[in-house]
C-alpha beads as a LAMMPS data file, in Angstrom:
LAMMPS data file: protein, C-alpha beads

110 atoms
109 bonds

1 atom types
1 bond types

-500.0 500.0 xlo xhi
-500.0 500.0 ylo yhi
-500.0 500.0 zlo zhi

Masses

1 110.0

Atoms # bond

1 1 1 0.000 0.000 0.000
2 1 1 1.402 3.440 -1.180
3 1 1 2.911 5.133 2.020
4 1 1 0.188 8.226 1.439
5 1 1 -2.620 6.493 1.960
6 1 1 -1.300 4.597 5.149
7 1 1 -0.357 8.460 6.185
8 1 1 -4.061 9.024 5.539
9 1 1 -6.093 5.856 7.137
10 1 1 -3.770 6.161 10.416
11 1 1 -4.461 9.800 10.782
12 1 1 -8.844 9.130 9.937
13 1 1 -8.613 6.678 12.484
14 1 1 -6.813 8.884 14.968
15 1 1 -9.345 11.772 14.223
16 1 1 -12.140 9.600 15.260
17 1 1 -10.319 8.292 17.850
18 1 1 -9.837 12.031 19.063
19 1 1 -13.515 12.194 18.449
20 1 1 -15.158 9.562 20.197
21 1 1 -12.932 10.871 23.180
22 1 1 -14.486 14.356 22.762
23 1 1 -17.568 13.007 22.786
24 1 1 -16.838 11.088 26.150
25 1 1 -15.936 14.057 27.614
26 1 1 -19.441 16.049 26.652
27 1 1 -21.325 13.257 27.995
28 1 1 -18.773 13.114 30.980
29 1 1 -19.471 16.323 31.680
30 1 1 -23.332 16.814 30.719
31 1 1 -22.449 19.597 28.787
32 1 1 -25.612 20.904 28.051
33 1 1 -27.431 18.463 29.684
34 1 1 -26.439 16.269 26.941
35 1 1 -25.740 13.214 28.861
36 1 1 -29.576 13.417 30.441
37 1 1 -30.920 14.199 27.082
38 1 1 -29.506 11.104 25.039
39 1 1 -30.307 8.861 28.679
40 1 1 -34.166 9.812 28.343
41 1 1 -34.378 9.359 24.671
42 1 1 -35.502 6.144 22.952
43 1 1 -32.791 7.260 19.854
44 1 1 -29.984 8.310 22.365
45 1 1 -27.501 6.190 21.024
46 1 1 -28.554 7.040 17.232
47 1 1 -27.773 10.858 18.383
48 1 1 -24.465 9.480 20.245
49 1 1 -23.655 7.666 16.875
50 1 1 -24.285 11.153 14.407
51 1 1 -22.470 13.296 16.945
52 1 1 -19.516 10.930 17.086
53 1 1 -19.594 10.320 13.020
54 1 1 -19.874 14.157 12.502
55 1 1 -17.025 15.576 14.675
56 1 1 -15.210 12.226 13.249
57 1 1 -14.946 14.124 10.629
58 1 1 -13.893 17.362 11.198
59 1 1 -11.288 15.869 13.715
60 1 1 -10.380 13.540 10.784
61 1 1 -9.534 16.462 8.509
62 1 1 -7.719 18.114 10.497
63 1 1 -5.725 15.913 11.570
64 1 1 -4.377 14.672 8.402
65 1 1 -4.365 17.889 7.217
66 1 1 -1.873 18.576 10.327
67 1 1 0.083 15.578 8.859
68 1 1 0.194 16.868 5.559
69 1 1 1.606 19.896 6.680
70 1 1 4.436 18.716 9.124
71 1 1 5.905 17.115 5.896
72 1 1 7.399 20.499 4.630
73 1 1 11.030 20.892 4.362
74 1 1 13.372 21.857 7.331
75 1 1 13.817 26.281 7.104
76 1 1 17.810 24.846 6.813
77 1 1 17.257 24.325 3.451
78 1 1 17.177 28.120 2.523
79 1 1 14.248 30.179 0.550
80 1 1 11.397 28.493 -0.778
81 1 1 10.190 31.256 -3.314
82 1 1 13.631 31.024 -5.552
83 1 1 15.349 33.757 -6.119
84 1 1 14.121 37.246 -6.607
85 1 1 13.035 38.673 -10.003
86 1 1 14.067 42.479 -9.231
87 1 1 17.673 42.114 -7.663
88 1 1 17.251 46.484 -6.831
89 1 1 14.488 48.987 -7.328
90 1 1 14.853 52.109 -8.739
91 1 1 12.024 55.306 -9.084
92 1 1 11.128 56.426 -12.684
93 1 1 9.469 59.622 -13.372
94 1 1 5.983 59.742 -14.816
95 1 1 4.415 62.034 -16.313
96 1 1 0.311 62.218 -15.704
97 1 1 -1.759 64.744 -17.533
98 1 1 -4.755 66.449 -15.896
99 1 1 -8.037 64.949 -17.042
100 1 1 -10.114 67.234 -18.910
101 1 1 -13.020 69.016 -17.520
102 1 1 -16.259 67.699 -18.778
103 1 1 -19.259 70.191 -20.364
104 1 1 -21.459 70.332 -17.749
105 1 1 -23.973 72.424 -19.605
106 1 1 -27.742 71.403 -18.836
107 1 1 -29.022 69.380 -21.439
108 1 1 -32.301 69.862 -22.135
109 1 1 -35.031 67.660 -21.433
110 1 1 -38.002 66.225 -23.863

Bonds

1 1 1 2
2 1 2 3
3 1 3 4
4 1 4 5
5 1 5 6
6 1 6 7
7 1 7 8
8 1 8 9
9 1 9 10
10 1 10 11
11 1 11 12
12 1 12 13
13 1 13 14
14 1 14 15
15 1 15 16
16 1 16 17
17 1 17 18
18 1 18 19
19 1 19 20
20 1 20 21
21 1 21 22
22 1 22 23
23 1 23 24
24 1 24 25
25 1 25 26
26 1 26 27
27 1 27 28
28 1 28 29
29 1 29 30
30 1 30 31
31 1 31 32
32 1 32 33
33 1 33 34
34 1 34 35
35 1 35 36
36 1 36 37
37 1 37 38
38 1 38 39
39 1 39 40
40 1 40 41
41 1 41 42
42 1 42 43
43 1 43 44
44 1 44 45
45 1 45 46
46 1 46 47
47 1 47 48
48 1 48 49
49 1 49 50
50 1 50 51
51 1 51 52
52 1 52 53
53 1 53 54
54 1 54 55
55 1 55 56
56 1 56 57
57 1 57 58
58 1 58 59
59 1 59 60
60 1 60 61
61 1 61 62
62 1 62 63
63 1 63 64
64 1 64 65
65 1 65 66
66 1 66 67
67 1 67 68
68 1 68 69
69 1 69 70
70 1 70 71
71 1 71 72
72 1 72 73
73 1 73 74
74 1 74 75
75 1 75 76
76 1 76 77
77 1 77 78
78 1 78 79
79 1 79 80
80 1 80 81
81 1 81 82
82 1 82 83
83 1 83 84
84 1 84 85
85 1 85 86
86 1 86 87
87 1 87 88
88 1 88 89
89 1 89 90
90 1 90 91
91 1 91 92
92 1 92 93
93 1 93 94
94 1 94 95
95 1 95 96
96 1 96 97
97 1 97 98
98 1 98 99
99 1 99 100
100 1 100 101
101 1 101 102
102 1 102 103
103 1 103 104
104 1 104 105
105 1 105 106
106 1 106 107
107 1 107 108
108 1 108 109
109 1 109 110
């Protein structure tokens, strides 16, 4: 299996992981009441389920996208952009006319 997508199914499964954690921790906590509302309801564990799936997710994403990113070069390597197109600046005169004035004469109307 091409080393990417092992990069990518062990950082999904440590998103959810992450997730079903934070989820532990809201119903630890009864944030919200939550723990009392998914208790009473007959679909408590559907609601546990969608909440887990959904911050799965997001957790997921941004996790691997925090993998993808910690790739990147060392800053030892020198300058990423290349090297510069201008080497110096220098001014330059230039001339700008004065736009004309316009005829503001009333026009008249039909």
């Amino acid at each position: 299996m091409p080393k990417l997508i092992q990069l990518y199914i062990r950082n999904v499964a440590l998103g959810f992981g992450i997730a079903a954690v934070f989820v532990g921790l809201l119903l630890w906590f009864n944030v919200m009441n939550l723990w009392g509302l998914v208790s009473t309801s007959d679909v408590g564990l559907l609601a546990i389920g969608i909440l887990w799936f959904m911050n799965g997710i997001v957790f997921a994403g941004v996790q691997f996208a925090w993998a993808v990113m910690s790739l990147a070069r060392d800053d030892d390597a020198g300058p990423r952009r290349g090297t510069p197109v201008v080497s110096h600046f220098e001014p330059i005169r230039v001339k700008a006319a004065a736009p004309r004035p316009q005829d503001r004469r009333k026009q008249p109307r039909d």
